[in-house]
N, CA, C and O atoms as CSV, one atom per row, in Angstrom:
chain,resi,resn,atom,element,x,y,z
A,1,UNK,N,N,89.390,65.874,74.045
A,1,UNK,CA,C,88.130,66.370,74.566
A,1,UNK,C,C,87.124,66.597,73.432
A,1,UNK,O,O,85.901,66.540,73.560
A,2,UNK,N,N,87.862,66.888,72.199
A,2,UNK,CA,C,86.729,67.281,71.264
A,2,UNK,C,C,85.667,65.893,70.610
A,2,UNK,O,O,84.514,65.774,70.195
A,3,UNK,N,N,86.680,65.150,70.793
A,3,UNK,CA,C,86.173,63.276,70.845
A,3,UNK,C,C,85.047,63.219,71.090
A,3,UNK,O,O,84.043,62.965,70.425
A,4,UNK,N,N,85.276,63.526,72.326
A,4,UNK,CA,C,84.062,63.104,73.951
A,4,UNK,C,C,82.912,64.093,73.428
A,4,UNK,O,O,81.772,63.687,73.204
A,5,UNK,N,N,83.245,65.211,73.280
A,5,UNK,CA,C,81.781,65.779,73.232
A,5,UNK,C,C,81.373,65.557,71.796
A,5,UNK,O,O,80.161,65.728,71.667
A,6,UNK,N,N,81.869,65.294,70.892
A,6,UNK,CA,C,81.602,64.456,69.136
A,6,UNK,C,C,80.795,63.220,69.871
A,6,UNK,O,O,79.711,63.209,69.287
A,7,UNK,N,N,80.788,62.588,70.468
A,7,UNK,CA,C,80.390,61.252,70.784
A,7,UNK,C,C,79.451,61.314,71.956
A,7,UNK,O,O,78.829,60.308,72.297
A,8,UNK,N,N,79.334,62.403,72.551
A,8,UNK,CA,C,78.220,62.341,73.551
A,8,UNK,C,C,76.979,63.381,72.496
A,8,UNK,O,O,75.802,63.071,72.681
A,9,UNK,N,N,77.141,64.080,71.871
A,9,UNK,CA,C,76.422,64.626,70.800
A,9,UNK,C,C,75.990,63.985,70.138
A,9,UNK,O,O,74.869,64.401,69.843
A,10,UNK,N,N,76.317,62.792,69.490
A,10,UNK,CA,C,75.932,61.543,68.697
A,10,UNK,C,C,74.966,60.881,69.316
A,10,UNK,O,O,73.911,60.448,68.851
A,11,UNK,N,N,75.458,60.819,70.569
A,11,UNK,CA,C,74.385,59.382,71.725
A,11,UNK,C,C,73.261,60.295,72.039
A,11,UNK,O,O,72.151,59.873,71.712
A,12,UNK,N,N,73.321,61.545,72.648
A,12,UNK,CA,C,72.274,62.156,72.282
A,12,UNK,C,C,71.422,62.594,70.903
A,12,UNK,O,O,70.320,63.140,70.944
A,13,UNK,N,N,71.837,62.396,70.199
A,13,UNK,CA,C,71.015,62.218,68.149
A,13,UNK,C,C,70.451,61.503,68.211
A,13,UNK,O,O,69.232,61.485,68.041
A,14,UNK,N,N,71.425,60.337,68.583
A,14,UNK,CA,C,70.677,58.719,68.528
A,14,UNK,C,C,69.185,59.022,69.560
A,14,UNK,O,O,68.023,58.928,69.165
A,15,UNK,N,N,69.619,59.375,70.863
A,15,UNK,CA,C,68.590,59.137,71.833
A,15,UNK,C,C,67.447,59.746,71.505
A,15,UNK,O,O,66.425,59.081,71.672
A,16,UNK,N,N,67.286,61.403,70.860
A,16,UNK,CA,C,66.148,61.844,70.336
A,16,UNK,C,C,65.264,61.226,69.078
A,16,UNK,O,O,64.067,61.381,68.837
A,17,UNK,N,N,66.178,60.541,68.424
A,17,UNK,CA,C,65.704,60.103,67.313
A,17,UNK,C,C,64.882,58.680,67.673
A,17,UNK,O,O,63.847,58.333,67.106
A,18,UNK,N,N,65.450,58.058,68.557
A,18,UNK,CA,C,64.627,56.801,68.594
A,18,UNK,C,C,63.303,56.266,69.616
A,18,UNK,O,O,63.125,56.599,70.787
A,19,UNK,N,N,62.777,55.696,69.107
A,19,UNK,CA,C,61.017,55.476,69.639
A,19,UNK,C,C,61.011,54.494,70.842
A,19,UNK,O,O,60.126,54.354,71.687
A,20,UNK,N,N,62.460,53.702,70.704
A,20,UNK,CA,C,61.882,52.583,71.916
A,20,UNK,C,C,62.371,53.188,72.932
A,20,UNK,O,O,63.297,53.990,72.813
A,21,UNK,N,N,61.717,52.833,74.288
A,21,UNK,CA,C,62.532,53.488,75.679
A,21,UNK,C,C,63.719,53.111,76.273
A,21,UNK,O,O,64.346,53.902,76.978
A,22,UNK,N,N,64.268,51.452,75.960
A,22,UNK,CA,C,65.499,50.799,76.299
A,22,UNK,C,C,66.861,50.918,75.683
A,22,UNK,O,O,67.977,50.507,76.001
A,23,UNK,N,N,66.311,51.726,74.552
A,23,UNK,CA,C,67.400,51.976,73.220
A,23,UNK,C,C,67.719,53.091,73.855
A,23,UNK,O,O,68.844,53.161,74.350
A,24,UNK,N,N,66.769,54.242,73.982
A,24,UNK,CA,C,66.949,55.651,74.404
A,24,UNK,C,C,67.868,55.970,75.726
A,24,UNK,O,O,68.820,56.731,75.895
A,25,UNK,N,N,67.007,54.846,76.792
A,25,UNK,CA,C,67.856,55.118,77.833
A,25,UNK,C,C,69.146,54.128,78.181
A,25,UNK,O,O,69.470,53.855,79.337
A,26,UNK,N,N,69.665,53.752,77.282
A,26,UNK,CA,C,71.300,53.237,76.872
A,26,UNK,C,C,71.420,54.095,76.172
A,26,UNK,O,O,71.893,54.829,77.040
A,27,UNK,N,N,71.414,54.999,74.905
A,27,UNK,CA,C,72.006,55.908,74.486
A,27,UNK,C,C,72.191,57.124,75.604
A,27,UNK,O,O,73.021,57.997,75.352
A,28,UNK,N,N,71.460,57.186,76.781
A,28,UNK,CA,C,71.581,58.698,77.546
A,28,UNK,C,C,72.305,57.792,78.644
A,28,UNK,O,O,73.074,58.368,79.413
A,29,UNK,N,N,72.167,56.786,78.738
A,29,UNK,CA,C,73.221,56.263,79.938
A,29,UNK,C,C,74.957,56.345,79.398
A,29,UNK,O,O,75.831,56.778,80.150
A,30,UNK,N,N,75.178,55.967,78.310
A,30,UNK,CA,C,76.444,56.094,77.268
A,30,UNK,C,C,76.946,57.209,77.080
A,30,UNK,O,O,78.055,57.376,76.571
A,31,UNK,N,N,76.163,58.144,77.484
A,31,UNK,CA,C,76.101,59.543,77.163
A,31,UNK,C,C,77.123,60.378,78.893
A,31,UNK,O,O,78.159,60.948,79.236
A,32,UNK,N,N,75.911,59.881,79.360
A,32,UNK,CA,C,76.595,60.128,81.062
A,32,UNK,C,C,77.733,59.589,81.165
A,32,UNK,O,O,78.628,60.340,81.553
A,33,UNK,N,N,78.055,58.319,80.901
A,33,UNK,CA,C,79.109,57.689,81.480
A,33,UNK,C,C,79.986,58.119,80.778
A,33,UNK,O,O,81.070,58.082,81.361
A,34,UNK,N,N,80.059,58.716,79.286
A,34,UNK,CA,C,81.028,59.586,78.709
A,34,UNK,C,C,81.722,60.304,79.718
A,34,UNK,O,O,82.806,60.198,80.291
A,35,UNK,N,N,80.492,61.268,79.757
A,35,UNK,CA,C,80.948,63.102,80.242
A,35,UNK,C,C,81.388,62.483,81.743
A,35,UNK,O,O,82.101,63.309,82.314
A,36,UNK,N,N,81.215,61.512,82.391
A,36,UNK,CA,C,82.205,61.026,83.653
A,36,UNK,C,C,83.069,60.561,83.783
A,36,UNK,O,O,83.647,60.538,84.870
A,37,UNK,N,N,83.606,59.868,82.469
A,37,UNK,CA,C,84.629,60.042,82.164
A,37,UNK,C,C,85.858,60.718,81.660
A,37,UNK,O,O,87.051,60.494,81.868
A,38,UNK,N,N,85.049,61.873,80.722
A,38,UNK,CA,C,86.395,62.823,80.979
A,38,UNK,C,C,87.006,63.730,81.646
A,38,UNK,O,O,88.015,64.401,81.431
A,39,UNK,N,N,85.724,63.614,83.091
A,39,UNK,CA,C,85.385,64.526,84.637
A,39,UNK,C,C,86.541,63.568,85.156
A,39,UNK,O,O,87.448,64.271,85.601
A,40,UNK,N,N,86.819,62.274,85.253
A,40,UNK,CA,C,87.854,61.511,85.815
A,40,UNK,C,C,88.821,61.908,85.360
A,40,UNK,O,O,89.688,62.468,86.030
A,41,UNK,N,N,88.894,61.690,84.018
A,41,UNK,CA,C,90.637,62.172,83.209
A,41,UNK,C,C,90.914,63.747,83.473
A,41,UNK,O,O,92.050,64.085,83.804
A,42,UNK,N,N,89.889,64.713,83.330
A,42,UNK,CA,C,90.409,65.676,83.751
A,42,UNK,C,C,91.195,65.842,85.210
A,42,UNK,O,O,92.131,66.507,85.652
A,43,UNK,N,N,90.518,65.120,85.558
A,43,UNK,CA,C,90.976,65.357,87.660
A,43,UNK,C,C,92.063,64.768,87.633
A,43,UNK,O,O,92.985,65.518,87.952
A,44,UNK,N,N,92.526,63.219,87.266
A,44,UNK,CA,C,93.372,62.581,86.919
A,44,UNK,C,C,94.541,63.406,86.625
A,44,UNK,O,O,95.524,63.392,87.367
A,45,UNK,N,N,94.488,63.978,85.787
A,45,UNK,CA,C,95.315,64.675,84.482
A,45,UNK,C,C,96.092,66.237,85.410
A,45,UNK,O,O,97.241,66.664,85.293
A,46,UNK,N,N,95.134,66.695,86.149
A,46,UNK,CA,C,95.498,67.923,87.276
A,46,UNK,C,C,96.159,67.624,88.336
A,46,UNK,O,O,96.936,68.437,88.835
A,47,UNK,N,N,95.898,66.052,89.000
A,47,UNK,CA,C,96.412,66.040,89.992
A,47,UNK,C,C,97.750,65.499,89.925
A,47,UNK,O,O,98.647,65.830,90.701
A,48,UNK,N,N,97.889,64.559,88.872
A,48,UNK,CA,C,99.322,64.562,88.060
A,48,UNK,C,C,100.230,65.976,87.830
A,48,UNK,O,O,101.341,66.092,88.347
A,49,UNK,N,N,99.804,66.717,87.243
A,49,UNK,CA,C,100.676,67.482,86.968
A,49,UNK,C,C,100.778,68.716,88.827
A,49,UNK,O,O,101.703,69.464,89.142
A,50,UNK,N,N,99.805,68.511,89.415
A,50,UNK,CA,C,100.322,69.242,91.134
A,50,UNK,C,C,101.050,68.246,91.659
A,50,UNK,O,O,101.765,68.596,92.598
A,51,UNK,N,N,101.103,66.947,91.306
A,51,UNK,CA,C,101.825,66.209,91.889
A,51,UNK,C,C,103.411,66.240,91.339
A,51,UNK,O,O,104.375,65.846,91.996
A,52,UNK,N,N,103.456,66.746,90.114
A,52,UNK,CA,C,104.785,66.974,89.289
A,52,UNK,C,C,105.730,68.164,89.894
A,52,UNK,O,O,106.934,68.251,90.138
A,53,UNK,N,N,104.543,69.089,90.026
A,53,UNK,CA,C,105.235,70.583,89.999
A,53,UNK,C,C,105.013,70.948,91.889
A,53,UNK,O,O,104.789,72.033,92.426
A,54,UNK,N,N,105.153,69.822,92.405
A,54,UNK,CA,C,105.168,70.081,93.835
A,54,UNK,C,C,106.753,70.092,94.569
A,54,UNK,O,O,107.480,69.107,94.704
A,55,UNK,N,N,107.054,71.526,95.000
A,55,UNK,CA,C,108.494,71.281,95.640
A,55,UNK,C,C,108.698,70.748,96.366
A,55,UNK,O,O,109.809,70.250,96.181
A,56,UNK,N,N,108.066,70.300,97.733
A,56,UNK,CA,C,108.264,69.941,98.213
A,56,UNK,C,C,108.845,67.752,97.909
A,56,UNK,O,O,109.308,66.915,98.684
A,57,UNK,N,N,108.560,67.719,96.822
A,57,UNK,CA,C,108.687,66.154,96.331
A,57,UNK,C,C,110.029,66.206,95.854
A,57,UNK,O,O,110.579,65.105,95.811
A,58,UNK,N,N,110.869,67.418,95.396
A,58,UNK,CA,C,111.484,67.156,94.565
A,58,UNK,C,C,113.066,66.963,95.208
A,58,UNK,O,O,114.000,66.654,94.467
């Protein structure tokens, strides 16, 4: 997780820093599709482990 937000912090640097509008809004689109991705892996990652620790499965 500390990755993801190192690297969505970056794409946002990039995005303030730069003048053209197509550059900017691919750095804030790169940015989103980050942080929705580790909204997937988190959910992913929870429903795995209720799916582990469910008695009734076992």
């Amino acid at each position: 997780m500390a990755e993801q937000t190192w690297a969505t912090q970056q794409l946002l640097s990039l995005a303030a820093q730069t003048p053209q509008f197509k550059t900017r809004a691919l750095y804030l689109a790169l940015a989103e599709l980050s942080e929705e991705q580790q909204r997937r892996l988190t959910i992913a990652q929870n429903e795995l482990d209720g799916r582990t620790w469910n008695p009734s499965r076992w």
